[in-house]
C-alpha positions as CSV (number, residue, x, y, z in Angstrom):
1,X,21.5,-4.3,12.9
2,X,20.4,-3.2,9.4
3,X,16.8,-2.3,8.9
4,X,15.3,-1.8,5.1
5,X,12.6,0.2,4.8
6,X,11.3,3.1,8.1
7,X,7.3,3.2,7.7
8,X,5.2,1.4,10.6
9,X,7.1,-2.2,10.7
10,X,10.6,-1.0,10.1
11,X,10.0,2.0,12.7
12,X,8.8,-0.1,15.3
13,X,11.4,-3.2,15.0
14,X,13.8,-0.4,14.8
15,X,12.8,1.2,17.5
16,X,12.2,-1.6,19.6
17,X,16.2,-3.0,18.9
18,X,17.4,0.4,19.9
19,X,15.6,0.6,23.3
20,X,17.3,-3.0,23.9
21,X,20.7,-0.9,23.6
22,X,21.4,-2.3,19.5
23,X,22.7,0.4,17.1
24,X,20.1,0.1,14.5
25,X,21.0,1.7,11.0
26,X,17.6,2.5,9.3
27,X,17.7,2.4,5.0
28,X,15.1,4.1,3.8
29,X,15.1,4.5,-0.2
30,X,12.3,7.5,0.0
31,X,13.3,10.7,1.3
32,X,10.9,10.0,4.3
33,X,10.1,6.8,5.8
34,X,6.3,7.2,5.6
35,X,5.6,4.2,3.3
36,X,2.3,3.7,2.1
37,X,1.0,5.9,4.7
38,X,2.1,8.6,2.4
39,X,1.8,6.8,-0.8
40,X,-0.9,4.2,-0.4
41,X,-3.2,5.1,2.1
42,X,-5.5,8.3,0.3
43,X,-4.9,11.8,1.1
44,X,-8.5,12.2,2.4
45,X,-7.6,9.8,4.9
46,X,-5.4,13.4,6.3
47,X,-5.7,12.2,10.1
48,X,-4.9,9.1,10.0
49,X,-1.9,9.9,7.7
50,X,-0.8,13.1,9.8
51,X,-1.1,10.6,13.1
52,X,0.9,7.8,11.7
53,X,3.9,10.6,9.9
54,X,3.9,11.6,13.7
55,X,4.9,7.6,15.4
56,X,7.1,6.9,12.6
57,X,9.2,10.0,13.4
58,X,9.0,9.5,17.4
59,X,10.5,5.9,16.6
60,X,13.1,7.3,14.3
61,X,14.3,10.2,16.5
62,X,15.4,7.3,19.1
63,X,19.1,8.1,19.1
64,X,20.8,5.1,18.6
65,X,19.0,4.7,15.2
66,X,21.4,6.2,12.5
67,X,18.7,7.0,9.7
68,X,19.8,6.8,6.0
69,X,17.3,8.7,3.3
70,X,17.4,8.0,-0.4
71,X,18.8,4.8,-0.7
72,X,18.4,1.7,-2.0
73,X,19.7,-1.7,-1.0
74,X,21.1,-3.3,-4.2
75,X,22.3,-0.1,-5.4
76,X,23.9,2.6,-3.2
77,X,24.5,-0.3,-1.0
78,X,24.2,-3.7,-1.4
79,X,23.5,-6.8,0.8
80,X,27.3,-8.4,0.4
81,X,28.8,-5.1,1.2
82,X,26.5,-4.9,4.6
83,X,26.9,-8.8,5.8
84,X,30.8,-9.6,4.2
85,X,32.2,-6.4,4.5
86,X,31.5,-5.0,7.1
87,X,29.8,-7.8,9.0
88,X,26.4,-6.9,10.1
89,X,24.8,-9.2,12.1
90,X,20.9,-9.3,11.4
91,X,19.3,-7.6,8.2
92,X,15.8,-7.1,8.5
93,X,13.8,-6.9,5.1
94,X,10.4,-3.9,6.1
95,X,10.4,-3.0,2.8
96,X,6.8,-3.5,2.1
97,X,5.5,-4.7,-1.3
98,X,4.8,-2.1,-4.3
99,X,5.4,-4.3,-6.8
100,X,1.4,-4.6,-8.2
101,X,0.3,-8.0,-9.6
102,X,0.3,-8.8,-13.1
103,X,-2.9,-9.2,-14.6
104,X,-2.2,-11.8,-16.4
105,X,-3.5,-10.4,-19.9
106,X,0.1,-9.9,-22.0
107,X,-1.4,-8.2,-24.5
108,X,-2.2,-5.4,-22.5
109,X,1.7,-5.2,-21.2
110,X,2.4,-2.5,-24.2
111,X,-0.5,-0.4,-23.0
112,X,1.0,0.6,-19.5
113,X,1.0,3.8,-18.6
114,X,-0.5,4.4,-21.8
115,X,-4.1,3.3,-21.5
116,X,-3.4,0.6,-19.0
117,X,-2.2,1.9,-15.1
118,X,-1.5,-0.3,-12.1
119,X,-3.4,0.6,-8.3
120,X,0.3,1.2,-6.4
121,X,1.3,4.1,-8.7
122,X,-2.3,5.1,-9.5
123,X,-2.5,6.1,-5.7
124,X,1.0,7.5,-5.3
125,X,0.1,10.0,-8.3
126,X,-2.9,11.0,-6.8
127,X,-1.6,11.6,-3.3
128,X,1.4,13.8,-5.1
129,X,0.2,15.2,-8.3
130,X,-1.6,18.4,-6.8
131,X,2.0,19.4,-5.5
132,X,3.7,21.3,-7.9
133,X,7.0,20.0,-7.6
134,X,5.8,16.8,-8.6
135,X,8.1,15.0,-10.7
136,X,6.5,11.5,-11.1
137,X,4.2,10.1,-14.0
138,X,0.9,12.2,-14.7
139,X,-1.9,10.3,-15.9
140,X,-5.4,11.6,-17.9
141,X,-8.0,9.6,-16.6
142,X,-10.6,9.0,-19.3
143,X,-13.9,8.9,-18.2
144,X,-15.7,4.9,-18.2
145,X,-12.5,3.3,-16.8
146,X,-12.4,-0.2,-16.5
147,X,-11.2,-1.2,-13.0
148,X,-10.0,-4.9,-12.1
149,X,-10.2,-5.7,-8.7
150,X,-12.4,-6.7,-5.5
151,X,-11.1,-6.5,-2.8
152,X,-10.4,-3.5,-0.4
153,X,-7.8,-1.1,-2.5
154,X,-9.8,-1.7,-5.8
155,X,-12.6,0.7,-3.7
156,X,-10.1,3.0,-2.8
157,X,-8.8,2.7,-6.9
158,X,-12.9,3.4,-8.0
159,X,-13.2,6.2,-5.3
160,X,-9.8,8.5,-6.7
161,X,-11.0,7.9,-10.0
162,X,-14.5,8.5,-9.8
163,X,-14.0,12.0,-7.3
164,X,-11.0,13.1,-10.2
165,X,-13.7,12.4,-12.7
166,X,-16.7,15.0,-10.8
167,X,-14.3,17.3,-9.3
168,X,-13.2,18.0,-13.0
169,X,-16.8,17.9,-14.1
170,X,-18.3,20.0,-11.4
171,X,-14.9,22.8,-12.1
172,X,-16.0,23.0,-15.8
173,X,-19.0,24.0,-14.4
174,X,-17.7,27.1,-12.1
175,X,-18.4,24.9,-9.4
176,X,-15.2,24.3,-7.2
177,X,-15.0,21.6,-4.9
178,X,-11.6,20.2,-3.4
179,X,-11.4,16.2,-3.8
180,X,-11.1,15.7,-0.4
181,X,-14.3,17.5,0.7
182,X,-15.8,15.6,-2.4
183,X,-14.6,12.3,-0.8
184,X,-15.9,13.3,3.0
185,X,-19.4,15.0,1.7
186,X,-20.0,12.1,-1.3
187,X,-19.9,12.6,-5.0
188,X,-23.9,12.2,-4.4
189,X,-24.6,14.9,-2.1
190,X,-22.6,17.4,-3.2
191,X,-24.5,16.7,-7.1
192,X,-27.9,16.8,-4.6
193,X,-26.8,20.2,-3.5
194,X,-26.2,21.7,-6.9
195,X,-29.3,20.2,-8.7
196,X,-26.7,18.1,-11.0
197,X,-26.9,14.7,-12.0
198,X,-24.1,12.5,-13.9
199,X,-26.0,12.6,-17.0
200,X,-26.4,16.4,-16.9
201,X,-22.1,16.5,-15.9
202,X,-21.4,13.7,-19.1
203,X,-20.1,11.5,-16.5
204,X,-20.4,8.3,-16.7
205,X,-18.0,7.0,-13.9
206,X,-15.8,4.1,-13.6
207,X,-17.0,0.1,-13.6
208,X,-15.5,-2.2,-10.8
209,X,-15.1,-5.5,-12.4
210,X,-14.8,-9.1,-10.2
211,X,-14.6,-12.4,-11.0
212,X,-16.9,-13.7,-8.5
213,X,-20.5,-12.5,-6.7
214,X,-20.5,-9.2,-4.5
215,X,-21.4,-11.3,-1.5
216,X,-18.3,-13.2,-2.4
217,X,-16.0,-9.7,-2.7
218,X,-13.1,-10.0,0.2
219,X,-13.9,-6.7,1.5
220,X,-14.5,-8.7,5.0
221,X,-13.0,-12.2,5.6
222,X,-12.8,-14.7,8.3
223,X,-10.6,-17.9,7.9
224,X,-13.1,-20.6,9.1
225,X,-16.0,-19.3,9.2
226,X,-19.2,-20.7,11.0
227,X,-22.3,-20.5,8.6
228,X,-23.7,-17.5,10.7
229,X,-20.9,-15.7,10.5
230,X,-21.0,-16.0,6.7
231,X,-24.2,-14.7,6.5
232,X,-23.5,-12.1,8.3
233,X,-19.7,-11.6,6.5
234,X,-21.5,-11.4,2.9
235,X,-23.9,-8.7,4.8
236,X,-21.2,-6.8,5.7
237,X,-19.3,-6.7,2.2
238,X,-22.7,-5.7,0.6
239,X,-22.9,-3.1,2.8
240,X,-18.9,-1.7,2.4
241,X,-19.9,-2.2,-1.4
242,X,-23.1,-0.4,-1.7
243,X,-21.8,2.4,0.2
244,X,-19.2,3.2,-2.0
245,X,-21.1,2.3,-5.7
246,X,-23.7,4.9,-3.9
247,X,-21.8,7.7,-2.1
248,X,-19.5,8.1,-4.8
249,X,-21.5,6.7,-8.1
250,X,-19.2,4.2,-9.0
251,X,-20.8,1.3,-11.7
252,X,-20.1,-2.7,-10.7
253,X,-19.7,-5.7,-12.3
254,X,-19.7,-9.2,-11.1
255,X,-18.4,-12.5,-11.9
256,X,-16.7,-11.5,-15.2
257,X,-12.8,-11.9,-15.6
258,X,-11.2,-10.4,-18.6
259,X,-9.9,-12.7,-21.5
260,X,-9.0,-10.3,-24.6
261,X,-8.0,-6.7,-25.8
262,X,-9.6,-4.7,-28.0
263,X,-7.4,-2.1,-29.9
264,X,-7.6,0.6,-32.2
265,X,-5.5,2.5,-34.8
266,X,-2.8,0.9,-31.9
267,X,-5.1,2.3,-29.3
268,X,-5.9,0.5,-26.3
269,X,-9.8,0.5,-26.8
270,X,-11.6,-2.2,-24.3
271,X,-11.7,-5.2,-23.0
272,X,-13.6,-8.7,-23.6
273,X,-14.7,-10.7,-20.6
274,X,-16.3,-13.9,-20.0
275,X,-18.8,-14.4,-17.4
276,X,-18.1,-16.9,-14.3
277,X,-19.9,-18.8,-12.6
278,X,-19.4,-20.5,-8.8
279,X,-18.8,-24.0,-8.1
280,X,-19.8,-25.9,-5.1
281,X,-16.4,-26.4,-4.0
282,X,-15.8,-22.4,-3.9
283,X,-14.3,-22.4,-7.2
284,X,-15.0,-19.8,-10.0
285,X,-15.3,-21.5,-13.5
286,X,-15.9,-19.3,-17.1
287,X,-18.9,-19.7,-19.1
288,X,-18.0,-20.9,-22.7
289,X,-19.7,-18.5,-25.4
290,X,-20.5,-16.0,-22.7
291,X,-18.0,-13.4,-23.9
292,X,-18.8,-9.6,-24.2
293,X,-17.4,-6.2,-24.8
294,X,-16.5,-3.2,-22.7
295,X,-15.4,0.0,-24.4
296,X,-13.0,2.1,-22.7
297,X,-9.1,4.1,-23.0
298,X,-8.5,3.4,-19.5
299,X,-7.8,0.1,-17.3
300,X,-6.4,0.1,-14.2
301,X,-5.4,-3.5,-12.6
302,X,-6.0,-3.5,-8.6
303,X,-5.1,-7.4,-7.7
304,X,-2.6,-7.0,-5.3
305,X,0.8,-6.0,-4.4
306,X,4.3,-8.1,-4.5
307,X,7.3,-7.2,-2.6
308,X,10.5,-5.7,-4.9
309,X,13.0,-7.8,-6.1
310,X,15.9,-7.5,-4.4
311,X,19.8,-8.3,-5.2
312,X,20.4,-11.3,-3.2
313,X,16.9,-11.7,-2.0
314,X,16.2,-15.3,-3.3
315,X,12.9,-15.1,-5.1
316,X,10.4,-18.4,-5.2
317,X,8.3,-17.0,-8.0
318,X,6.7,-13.8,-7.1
319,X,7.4,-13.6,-3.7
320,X,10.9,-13.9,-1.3
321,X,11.7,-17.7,-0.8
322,X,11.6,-17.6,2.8
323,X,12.9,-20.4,4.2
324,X,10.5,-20.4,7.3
325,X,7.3,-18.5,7.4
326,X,6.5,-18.6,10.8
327,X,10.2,-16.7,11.9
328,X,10.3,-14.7,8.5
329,X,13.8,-16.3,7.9
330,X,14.9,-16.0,4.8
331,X,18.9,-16.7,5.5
332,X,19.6,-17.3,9.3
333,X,23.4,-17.9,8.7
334,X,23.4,-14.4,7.4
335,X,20.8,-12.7,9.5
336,X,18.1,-12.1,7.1
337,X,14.8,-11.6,8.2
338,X,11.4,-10.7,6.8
339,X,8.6,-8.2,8.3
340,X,5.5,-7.4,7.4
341,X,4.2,-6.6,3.9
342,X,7.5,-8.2,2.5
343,X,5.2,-11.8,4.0
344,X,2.9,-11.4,1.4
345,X,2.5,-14.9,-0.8
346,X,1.3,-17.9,0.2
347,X,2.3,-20.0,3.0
348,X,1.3,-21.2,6.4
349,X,2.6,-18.6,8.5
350,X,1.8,-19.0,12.3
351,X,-1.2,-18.0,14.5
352,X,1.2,-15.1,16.0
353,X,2.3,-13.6,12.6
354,X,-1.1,-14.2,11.2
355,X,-2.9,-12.2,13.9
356,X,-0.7,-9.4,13.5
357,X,-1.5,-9.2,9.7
358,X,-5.0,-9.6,10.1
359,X,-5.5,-6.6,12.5
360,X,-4.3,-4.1,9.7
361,X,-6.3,-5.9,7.5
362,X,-9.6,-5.5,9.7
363,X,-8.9,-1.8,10.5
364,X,-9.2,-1.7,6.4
365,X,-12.1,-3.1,6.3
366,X,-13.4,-1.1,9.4
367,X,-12.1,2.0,7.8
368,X,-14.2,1.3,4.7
369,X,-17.0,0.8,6.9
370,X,-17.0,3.8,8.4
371,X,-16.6,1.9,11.9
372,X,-12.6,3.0,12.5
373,X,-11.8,6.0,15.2
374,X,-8.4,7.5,14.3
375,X,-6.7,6.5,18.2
376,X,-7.6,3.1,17.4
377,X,-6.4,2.7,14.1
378,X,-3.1,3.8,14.8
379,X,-2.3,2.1,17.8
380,X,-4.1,-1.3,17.0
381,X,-1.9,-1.5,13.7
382,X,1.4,-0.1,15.5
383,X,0.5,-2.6,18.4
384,X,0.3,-5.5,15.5
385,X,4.1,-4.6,14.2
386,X,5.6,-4.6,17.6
387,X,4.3,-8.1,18.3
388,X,5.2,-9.5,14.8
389,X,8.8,-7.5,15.1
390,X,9.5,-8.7,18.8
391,X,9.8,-12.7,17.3
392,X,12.1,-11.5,14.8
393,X,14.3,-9.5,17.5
394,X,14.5,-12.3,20.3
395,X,16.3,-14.0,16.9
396,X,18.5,-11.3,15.5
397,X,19.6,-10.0,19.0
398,X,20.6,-13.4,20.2
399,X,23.2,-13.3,17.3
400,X,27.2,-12.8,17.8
401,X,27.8,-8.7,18.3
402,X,29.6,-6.9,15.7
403,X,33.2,-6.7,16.7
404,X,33.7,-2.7,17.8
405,X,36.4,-2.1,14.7
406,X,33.5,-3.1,12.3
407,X,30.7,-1.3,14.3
408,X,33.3,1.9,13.7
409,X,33.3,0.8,10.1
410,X,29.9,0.8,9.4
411,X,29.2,3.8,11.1
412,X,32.0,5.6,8.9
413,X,30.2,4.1,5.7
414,X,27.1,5.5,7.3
415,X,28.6,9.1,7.5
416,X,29.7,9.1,3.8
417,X,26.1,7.9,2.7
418,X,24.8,11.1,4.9
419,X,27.2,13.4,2.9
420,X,26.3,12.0,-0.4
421,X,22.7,12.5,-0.2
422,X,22.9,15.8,1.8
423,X,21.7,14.2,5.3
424,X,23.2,15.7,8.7
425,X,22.3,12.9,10.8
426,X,19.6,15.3,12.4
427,X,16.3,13.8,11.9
428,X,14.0,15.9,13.4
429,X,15.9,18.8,11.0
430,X,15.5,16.8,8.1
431,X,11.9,15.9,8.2
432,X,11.0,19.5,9.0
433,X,13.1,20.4,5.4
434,X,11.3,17.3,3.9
435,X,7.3,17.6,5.2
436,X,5.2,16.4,2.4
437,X,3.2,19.1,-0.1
438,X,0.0,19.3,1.4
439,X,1.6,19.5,5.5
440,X,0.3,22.5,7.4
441,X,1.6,23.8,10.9
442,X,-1.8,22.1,11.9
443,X,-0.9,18.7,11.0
444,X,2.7,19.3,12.4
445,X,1.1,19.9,15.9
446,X,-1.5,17.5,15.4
447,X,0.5,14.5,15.1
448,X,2.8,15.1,18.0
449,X,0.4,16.0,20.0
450,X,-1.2,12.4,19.1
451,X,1.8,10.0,20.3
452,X,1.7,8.6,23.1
């Protein structure tokens, strides 16, 4: 069995195969398998993130997973190569989705990374860039960003730019204060305790823009809801929402949606929106003749994330054309499976796959709350992949074995990858030569001493 990708799902249905006695071989393009744990879930979320890095290595240490860093399916190996020659059995896609959403404006396409930055790399640059051997993009963030978003990453999006913004502000000032103290103490109370106000710092802060109402933000959902737990839904999003525009003086705007670009001297300089309005059916409508202007050198699109095109990964739009939602198949003659984020698009996906997503989606929204302990975040969402990964493995390990000649094959390919990127087949080794920037002999104990 082929895995692709080692963060919370692939870890656990890798994990899970090998304790059933499968040789699982784990493809992981980064050179650790932590995912958006370590590139899309916040730095001042250092817990959470140090517990997590600690279950995704006990799964991977299993010894019958043969782990393979830095590489990517399509190029160092490919999907043909892995199913005709060498005959694996079951290919499981874990890949997640880092592919952001469009946003739909194409005249803003010739601005990115120029004026114009997308939530996934937004976050991965702000969880790296203090670490000085940083090689990624590096981005100025201009003060009075435009942010387009609403749901639970677009307050993550307004909190990293908003504590970059006052930590640089407040440093110009002799005043130093690390962003992730900023984020746990409030952009508020740390001003409060140095007698400074935004208009005394020249900071103006970001705007979070929506289409629809606050009350109507998905920042807490339920699928059917009675009309009492509405009410007490759009109470809940009011109150995720008003914590962050307070705590960390972030500026909002609702029902506008973007319609134009303003440039300058070839400059990205603003947007034009259009108000909206509700309808009684639930849908949003724009006003005609309700247009207006927002100055600013900086938007940054938060909508949503797509899974990566793949080479022979069919794609039905902007999504993987799975052939059935429910199992995740994509190509049961050849074994292809999906898991997790690589589900995201629309479709009627069953109660069992749907409860799984939806308990990493209310630990977000717990999280943002300030409702979430750290024991239950991480096992409720690593609970949630192994039932969503067990469906998928009654399928793939019901399939024919690999013949032993072809096992041996595979295994030799395996070796050869290992030598090319400098891997000794050690894990525990390599992730102890590999820890991430800001990992302290702290954190190391800290999240082993967390498994279970």
């Amino acid at each position: 069995m082929v895995v692709i990708g080692g963060a919370v799902a692939g870890s656990e249905a890798a994990v899970m195969a090998a304790e059933r006695g499968a040789l699982v071989v784990v493809i992981e393009q980064n050179a650790r398998p932590y995912g958006k744990i370590e590139d899309g879930l916040p730095r001042w979320h250092a817990a959470l993130r140090r517990k997590e890095f600690g279950r995704i290595d006990a799964n991977l240490a299993h010894p019958n997973i043969l782990f393979v860093p830095r590489t990517r399916l399509g190029e160092e190996l490919t999907l043909d190569e892995l199913i005709d020659e060498y005959g694996v059995g079951t290919v499981i896609l874990a890949n997640g989705a880092w592919r952001d959403r469009h946003l739909g404006l194409t005249a803003l396409d010739r601005f990115a990374g120029a004026g114009l930055i997308y939530q996934n790399p937004l976050v991965r640059w702000f969880n790296h860039h203090p670490d000085p051997g940083w090689t990624g993009p590096s981005y100025a963030l201009a003060d009075g960003a435009i942010v387009i978003g609403g749901g639970l990453a677009s307050l993550d999006v307004v909190k990293i730019l908003n504590l970059e913004l006052y930590q640089r502000a407040l440093a110009a000032r002799g005043i130093d204060v690390d962003v992730v103290e900023l984020e746990h103490s409030g952009i508020d109370k740390v001003l409060e305790a140095h007698a400074l106000t935004p208009e005394a710092l020249g900071v103006r802060g970001c705007t979070l823009f929506y289409r629809r109402s606050a009350e109507d933000m998905p920042l807490a959902t339920d699928a059917d809801p009675t009309p009492e737990r509405l009410a007490r839904l759009r109470k809940t999003r009011l109150k995720i929402l008003d914590k962050v525009l307070r705590r960390y003086l972030v500026n909002f705007e609702p029902n506008a949606v973007a319609c134009g670009v303003l440039v300058e001297d070839e400059r990205l300089a603003g947007l034009v929106f259009r108000r909206t309005r509700a309808e009684d059916g639930g849908g949003v409508v724009e006003v005609p003749g309700s247009e207006f202007e927002v100055r600013s050198q900086l938007v940054v699109s938060s909508i949503g994330s797509l899974p990566e095109p793949l080479p022979g990964i069919p794609m039905k739009r902007d999504v993987y054309a799975f052939r059935d939602w429910d199992t995740g198949e994509l190509d049961a003659e050849r074994g292809i499976y999906g898991l997790g984020n690589v589900l995201t698009g629309r479709g009627n996906i069953k109660e069992s796959r749907q409860s799984a997503r939806e308990v990493v989606r209310r630990l977000a929204e717990r999280r943002h709350a300030g409702e979430l302990d750290l024991d239950t975040a991480s096992e409720e969402a690593h609970a949630a992949a192994r039932r969503e990964a067990s469906e998928v493995l009654d399928q793939a390990l019901a399939r024919p074995a690999m013949p032993g000649e072809r096992v041996e094959a595979l295994v030799a390919r395996v070796y050869r990858r290992w030598d090319e990127v400098g891997y000794g087949g050690d894990y525990a080794g390599w992730i102890a030569a590999h820890r991430p920037w800001d990992w302290t002999e702290d954190e190391i104990s800290g999240g082993e001493d967390g498994d279970d």
